[in-house]
C-alpha positions as CSV (number, residue, x, y, z in Angstrom):
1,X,75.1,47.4,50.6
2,X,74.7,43.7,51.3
3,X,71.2,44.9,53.7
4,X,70.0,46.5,51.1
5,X,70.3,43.8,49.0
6,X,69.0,41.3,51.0
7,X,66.5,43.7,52.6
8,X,67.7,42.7,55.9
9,X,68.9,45.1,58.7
10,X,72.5,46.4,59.1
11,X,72.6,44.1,62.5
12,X,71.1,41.2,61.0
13,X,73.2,41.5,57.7
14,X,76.3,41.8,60.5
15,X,74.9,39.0,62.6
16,X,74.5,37.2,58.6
17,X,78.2,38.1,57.9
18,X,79.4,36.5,61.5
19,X,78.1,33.1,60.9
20,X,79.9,32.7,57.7
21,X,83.3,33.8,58.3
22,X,82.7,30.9,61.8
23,X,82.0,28.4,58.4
24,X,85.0,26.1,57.4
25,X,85.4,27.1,53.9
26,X,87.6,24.0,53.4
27,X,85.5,20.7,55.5
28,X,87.5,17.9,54.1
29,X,90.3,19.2,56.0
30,X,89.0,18.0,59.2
31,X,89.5,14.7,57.6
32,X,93.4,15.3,57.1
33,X,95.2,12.2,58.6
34,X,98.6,13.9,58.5
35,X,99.6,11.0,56.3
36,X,101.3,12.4,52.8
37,X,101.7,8.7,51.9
38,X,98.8,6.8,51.0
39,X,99.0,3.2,50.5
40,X,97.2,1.4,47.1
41,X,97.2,-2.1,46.3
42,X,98.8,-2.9,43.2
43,X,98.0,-6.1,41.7
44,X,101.4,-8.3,40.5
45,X,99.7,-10.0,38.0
46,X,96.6,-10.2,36.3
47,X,94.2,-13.7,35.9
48,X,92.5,-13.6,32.6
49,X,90.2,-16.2,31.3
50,X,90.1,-16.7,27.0
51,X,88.1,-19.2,25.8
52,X,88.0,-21.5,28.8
53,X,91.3,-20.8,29.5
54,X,93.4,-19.0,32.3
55,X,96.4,-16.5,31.0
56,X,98.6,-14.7,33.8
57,X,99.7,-11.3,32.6
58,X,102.7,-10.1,34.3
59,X,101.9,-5.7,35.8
60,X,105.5,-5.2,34.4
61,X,104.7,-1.7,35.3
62,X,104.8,-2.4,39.4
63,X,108.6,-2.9,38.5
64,X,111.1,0.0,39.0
65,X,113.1,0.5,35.5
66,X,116.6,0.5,36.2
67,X,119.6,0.1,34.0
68,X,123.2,0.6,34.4
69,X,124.3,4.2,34.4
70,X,125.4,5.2,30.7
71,X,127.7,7.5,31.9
72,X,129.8,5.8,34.5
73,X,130.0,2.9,31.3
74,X,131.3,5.1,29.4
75,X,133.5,6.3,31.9
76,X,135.3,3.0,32.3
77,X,136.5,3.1,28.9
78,X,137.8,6.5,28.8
79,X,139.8,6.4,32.3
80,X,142.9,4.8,32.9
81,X,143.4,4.9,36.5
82,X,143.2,1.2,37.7
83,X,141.6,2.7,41.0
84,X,138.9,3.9,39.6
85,X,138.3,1.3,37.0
86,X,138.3,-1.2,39.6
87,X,135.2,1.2,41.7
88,X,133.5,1.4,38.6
89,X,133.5,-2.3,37.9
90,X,132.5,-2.9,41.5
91,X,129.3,-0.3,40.9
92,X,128.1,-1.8,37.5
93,X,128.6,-5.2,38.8
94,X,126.5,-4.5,41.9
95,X,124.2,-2.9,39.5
96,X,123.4,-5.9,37.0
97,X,123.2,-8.3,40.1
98,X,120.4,-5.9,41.1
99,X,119.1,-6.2,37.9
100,X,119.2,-10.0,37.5
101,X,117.9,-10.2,41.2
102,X,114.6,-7.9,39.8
103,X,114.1,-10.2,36.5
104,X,114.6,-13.5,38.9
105,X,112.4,-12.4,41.0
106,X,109.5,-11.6,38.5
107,X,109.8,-15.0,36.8
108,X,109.7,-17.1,39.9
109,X,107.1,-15.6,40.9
110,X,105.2,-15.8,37.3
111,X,106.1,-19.5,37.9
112,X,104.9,-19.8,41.4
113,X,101.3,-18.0,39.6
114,X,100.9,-20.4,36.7
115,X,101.5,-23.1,39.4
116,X,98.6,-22.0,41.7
117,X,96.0,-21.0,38.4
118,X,96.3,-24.7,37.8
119,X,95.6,-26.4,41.0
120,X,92.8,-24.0,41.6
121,X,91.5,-23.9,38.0
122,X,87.9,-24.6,39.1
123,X,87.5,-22.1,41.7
124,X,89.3,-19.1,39.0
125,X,86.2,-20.8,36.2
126,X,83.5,-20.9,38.6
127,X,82.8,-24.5,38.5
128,X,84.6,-26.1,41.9
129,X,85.7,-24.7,45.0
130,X,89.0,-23.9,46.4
131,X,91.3,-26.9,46.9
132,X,93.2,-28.0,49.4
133,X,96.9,-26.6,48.6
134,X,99.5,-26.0,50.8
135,X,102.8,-23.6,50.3
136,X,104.4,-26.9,51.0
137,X,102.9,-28.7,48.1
138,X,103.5,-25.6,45.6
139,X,106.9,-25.8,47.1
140,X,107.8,-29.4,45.8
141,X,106.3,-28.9,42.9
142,X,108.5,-25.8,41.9
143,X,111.4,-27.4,43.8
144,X,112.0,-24.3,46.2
145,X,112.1,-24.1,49.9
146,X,109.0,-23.3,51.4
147,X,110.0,-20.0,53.0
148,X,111.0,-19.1,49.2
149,X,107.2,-19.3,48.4
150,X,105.9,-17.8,51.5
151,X,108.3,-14.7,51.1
152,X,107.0,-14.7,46.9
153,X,103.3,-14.4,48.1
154,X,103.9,-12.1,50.8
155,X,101.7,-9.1,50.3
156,X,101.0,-10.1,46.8
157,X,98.1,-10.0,45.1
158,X,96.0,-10.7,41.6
159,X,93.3,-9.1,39.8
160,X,90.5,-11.4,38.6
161,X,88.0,-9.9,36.7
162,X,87.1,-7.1,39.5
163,X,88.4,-8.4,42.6
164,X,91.7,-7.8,43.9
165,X,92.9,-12.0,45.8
166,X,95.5,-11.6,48.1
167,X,98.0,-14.3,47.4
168,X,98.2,-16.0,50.9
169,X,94.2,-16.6,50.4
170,X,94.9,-19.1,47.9
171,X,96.3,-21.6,50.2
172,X,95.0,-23.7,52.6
173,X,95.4,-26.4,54.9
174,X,93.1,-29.6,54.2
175,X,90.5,-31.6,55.9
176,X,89.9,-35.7,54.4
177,X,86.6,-36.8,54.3
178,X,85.2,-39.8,54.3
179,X,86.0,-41.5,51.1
180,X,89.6,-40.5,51.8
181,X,89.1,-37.6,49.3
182,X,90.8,-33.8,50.8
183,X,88.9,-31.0,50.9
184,X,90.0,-27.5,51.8
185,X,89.0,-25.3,55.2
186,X,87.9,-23.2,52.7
187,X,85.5,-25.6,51.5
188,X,84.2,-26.6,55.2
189,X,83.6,-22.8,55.8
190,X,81.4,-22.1,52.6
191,X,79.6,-25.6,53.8
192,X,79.1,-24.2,57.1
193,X,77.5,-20.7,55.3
194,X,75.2,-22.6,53.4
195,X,74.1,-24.6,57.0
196,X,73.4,-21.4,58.5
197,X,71.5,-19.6,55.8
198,X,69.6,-22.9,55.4
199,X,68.5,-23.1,58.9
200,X,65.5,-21.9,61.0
201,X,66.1,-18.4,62.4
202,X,63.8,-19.5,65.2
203,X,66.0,-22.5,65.8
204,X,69.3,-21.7,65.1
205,X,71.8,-24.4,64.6
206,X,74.5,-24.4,67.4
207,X,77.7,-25.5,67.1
208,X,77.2,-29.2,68.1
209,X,74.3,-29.6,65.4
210,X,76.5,-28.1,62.6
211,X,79.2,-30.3,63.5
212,X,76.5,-32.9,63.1
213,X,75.8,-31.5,59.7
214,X,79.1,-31.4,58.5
215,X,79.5,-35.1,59.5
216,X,76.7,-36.2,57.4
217,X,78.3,-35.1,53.9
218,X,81.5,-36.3,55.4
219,X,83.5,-34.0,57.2
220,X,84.2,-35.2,60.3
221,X,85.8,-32.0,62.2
222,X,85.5,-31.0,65.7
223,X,83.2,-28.9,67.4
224,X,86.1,-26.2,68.5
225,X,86.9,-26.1,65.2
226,X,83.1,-25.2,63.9
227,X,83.5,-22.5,66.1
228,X,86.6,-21.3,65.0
229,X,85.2,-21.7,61.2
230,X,82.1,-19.3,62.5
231,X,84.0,-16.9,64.0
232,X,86.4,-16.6,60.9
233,X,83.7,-16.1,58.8
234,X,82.1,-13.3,61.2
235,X,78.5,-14.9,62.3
236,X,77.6,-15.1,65.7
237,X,76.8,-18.6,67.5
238,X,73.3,-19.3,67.5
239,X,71.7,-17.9,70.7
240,X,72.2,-14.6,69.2
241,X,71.4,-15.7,65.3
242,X,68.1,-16.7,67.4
243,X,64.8,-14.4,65.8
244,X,61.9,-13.9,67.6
């Protein structure tokens, strides 16, 4: 039936019918990881800007809902063996420590958020660049121990507008210039960008001639640590920047 539709020959319609069933009707499982768990980034928070000003709005939604079991409540009023009123405390107390634990947790790290939004107002606006801040600094401020911020911004991150900032990008360590003034690594590496993009591609700017650079707008940083900036920022040193 099939040659006679297709005006073929019983072998080639055969030959036809060989190919297809050799097809993979389902291709996208060759892409099948084995993984039944995929990982998504969830954003903690969410960095708005209103009328020149910056708002943090809590993803209370990221937040399991818990709440102490009705039922075994209920229970401890109704029973009257000591034992088991004494379990029952223990497993309602444990449960609104859990609780206060969760709600602690959410407001320091609100706090920690407003904290950081501040220092680095100009870079959230658009009209500065990152400042030098370290975990150290946000750590006096808040009065906290500095592994108590590292462990808040662990894995954490924001949404601005329609990027997703990992937490830990926020901070960095700082460089003084100089007039005495501190500006962040993060600075120094968007300085070195523009050097680069700036230069001649036939004459490429090594790393002794942007350390030179850097020093004339008063950065005085090693050359190791020019080439550790490059690197980080993924462009190659200059004999291979080099076109012909």
């Amino acid at each position: 039936g099939l040659a006679r539709l297709l005006g073929v020959s019983r072998e080639q319609a055969k030959r036809d019918a060989e190919v297809i069933r050799s097809l993979n009707p389902i291709p996208s499982r060759g892409f099948y990881s084995g993984d039944a768990y995929h990982n998504y980034i969830v954003p903690e928070a969410t960095v708005i800007c209103r009328d020149g000003q910056l708002t943090v709005e809590m993803n209370t939604r990221s937040l399991p809902r818990i709440s102490p079991s009705q039922e075994y409540t209920a229970m401890l009023g109704r029973t009257e063996d000591t034992e088991v009123q004494d379990y029952l405390r223990k497993c309602l107390t444990a449960a609104k420590s859990t609780i206060a634990q969760i709600d602690s947790r959410q407001s320091t790290l609100q706090s920690l958020l407003l904290v950081i939004i501040r220092r680095q107002q100009g870079y959230f606006m658009g009209t500065d660049q990152m400042q030098p801040m370290t975990m150290q600094q946000v750590a006096d401020e808040m009065r906290l121990n500095t592994s108590t911020v590292s462990r808040a911004v662990k894995d954490k991150y924001i949404q601005f507008q329609t990027r997703l900032i990992p937490l830990r990008s926020l901070f960095s360590s700082s460089l003084q210039g100089d007039d005495g003034s501190l500006v962040s690594a993060d600075a120094v590496k968007q300085q070195l960008r523009l050097f680069i993009r700036a230069e001649d591609p036939g004459a490429p700017l090594s790393d002794e001639a942007l350390t030179a650079a850097l020093a004339s707008v008063g950065v005085h940083i090693s050359r190791r640590t020019v080439a550790k900036y490059r690197e980080m920022l993924g462009i190659p040193v200059a004999r291979l920047r080099k076109q012909i």
